[in-house]
C-alpha positions in Angstrom: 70.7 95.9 122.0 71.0 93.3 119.3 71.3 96.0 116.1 74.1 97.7 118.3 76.1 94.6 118.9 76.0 94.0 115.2 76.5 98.0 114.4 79.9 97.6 116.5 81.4 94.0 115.1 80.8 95.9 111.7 82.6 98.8 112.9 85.3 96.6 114.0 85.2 94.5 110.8 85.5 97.5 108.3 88.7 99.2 110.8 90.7 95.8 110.8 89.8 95.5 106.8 90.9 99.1 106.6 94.4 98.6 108.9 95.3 95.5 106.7 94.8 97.4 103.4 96.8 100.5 105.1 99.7 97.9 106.2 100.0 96.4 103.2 100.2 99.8 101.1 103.0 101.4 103.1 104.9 97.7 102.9 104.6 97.6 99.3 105.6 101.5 98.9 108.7 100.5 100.8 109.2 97.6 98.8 108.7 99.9 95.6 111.2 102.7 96.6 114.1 100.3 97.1 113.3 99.0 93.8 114.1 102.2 92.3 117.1 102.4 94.6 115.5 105.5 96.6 116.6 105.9 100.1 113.3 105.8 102.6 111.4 108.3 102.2 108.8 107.6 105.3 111.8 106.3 108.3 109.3 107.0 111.2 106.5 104.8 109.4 107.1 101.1 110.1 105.6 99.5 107.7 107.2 101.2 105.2 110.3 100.6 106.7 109.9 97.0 106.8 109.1 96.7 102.7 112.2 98.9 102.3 114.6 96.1 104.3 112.6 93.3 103.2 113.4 94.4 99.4 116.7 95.1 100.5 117.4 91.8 101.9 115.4 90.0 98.5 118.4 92.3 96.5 121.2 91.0 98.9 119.6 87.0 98.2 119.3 88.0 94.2 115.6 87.6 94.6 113.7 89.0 91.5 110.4 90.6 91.9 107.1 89.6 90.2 106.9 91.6 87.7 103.4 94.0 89.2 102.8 97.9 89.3 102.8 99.6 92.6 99.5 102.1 92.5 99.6 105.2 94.7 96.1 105.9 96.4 
């Protein structure tokens, strides 16, 4: 019972690691294609939606980005 309880937190561990890394991809992605003044390319994902605004709204405050290379998968 014990090696199962410790089979599923790991489970759970790795799926929250991999939902934080997937969240923070399609933000940045978002961020990245307003950069290059592209309109949103992914409008049903959210994440990606709210790095597109967020950049957006950093361009509307005249905030300049750290200077950093988006990586595709």
């Amino acid at each position: 019972m014990c090696n199962i309880t410790t089979d599923i937190d790991r489970e759970i561990d790795f799926l929250m690691q991999e939902r934080d890394r997937l969240t923070l991809y399609w933000f940045e992605l978002g961020e990245a294609d307003r950069t290059c003044n592209l309109p949103p390319s992914y409008s049903e994902n959210y994440w990606y939606l709210l790095g597109w605004h967020d950049r957006d709204y950093q361009i509307e405050i005249a905030v300049q980005p750290e200077s950093s290379i988006f990586e595709h998968f």
